[in-house]
C-alpha positions, -999 to +999 in steps of 0.1 A: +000+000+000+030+026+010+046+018-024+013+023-042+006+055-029+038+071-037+032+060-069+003+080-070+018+106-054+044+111-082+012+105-111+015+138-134-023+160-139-028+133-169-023+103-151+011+089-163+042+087-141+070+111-148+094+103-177+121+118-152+129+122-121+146+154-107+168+148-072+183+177-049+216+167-035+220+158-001+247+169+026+250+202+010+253+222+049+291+217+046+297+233+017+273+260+024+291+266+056+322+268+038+312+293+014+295+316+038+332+314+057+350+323+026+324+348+015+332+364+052+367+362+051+364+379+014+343+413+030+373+414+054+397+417+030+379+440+008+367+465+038+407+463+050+417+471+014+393+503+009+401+511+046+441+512+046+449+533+013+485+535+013+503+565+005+533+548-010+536+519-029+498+526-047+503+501-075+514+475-054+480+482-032+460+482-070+476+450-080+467+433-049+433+444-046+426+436-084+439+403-075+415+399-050+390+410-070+393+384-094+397+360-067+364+370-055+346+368-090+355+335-093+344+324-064+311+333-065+305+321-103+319+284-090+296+291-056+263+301-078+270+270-101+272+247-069+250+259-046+217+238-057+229+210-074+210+187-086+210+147-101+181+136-131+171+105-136+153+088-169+126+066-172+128+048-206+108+021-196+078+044-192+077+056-226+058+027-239+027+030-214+024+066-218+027+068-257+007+043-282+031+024-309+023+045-336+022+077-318+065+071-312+087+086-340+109+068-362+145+070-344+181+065-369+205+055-348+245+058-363+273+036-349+306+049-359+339+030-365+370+038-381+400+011-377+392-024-368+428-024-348+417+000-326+378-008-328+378-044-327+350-060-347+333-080-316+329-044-297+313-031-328+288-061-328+283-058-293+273-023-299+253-027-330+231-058-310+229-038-281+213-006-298+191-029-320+176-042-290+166-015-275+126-016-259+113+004-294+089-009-317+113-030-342+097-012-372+108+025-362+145+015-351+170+018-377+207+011-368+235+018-393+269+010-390+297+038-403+328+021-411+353+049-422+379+023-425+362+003-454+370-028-436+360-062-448+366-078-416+337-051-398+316-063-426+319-101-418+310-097-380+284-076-395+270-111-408+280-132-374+262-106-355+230-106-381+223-146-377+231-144-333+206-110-337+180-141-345+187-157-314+195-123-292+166-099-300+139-125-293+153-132-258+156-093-247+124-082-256+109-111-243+128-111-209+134-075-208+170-078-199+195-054-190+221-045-205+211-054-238+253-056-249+253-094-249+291-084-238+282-070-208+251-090-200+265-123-200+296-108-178+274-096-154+244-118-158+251-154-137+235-185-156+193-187-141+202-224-127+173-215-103+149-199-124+134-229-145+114-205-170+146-182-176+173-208-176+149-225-205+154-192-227+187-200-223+187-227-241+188-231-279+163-251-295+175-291-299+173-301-332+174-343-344+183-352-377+203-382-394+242-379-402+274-371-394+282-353-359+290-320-371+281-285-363+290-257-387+284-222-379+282-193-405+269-160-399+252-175-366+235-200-381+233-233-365+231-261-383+231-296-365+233-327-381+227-356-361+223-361-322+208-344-297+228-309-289+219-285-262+233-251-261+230-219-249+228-178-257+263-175-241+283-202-259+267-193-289+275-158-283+318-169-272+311-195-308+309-160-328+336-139-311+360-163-315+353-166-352+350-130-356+386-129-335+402-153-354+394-136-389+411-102-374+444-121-363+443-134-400+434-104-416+417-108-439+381-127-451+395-160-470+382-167-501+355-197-497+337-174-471+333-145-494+320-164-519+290-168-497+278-133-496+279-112-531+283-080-507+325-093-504+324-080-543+325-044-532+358-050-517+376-058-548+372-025-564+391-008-530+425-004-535+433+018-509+412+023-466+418+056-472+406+066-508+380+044-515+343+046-532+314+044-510+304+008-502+262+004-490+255-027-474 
């Protein structure tokens, strides 16, 4: 009941809860007492300055009191800034009940990357998945990926990431989990060995069929071909970074792999990262 009515209590005139959140800071009597002491010991000094002109020595008497001057300015700009401070705090998750679907605008969202040396591709990925799962309606989220570097290896854990997306998106929205970086979540996220229902999202669907035992991964498919294999998100997740890894220490995309996506074909015509025609995937 106590949580309830503060609830209420923090309802806006239309009924919705407050997309934000505004905090004053606490334990602010110190530094107020500190200021008021400095601002003190400032009228001192002034009222001794105007007090005790010297007759001698006036520019050394000007230079000192324009010093403190200044002094004084700038302590009270730095006091005014810190006197109220305050701390904001979002709401995303309550954009959804207070807007309809259709009422949200479309949102472009960029993802920037430059040198895959520096940027490795499995950050990238991370970053990409994590931005496309965002709690939006699917259909008014676009994510595009700005390689300045014209990398071919950005572009194949571009591929991983789009079959693992098949496997990841599914499981955020439906479990609402946080963070959505399957980096960080699985980091900081400890297996659900006591949550039946969540430690069966886990899981990847088992799959039967005749033949060898084999399992071939490309682009985050999974392909099983005989036995009964159980996985989960996370291995699945390690599967495609250490591909993705292993192509950067190489390189370079070998042949047989770019032969399975025509978009490798752009990448024959660049003869140089840094002067190069624009490639749209």
């Amino acid at each position: 009941m106590e949580w309830r009515e503060g609830e209420e209590k923090r309802m806006g005139k239309n009924g919705y809860l407050p997309l934000f959140e505004t905090r004053p800071a606490r334990g602010l009597v110190f530094f107020r007492s500190y200021a008021a002491s400095i601002f003190i010991g400032i009228c001192f000094i002034c009222f001794h300055r105007v007090s005790c002109f010297p007759v001698t020595e006036r520019w050394v008497w000007v230079g000192m009191f324009v010093a403190e001057l200044w002094f004084s300015f700038y302590f009270f700009i730095t006091v005014i800034v810190k006197w109220n401070p305050v701390f904001r705090s979002t709401f995303k998750d309550r954009l959804s009940s207070r807007y309809e679907e259709e009422e949200l605008p479309g949102v472009d969202i960029f993802v920037c990357t430059a040198d895959p040396r520096l940027e490795p591709p499995t950050m990238v990925v991370s970053t990409v998945l994590s931005v496309m799962a965002y709690d939006y309606p699917p259909h008014k989220l676009s994510v595009y990926l700005s390689d300045d570097g014209c990398s071919d290896l950005t572009f194949y854990a571009l591929l991983e990431a789009s079959g693992f997306a098949q496997l990841w998106l599914p499981f955020c929205r439906k479990l609402k989990v946080e963070p959505t970086s399957p980096e960080a979540y699985f980091q900081t996220t400890p297996e659900p060995v006591d949550d039946a229902f969540m430690a069966n999202e886990w899981l990847i669907i088992k799959v039967k069929n005749s033949g060898d035992d084999e399992i071939s991964y490309y682009s985050g498919e999974i392909r099983y071909c005989s036995g009964e294999i159980k996985n989960n998100y996370k291995k699945t997740y390690e599967d495609m970074k250490i591909r993705i890894e292993s192509m950067t220490r190489l390189g370079k995309v070998p042949a047989d792999i770019r032969k399975e996506h025509k978009g490798f074909d752009e990448w024959d015509l660049v003869d140089s990262r840094h002067d190069h025609p624009s490639i749209l995937q």
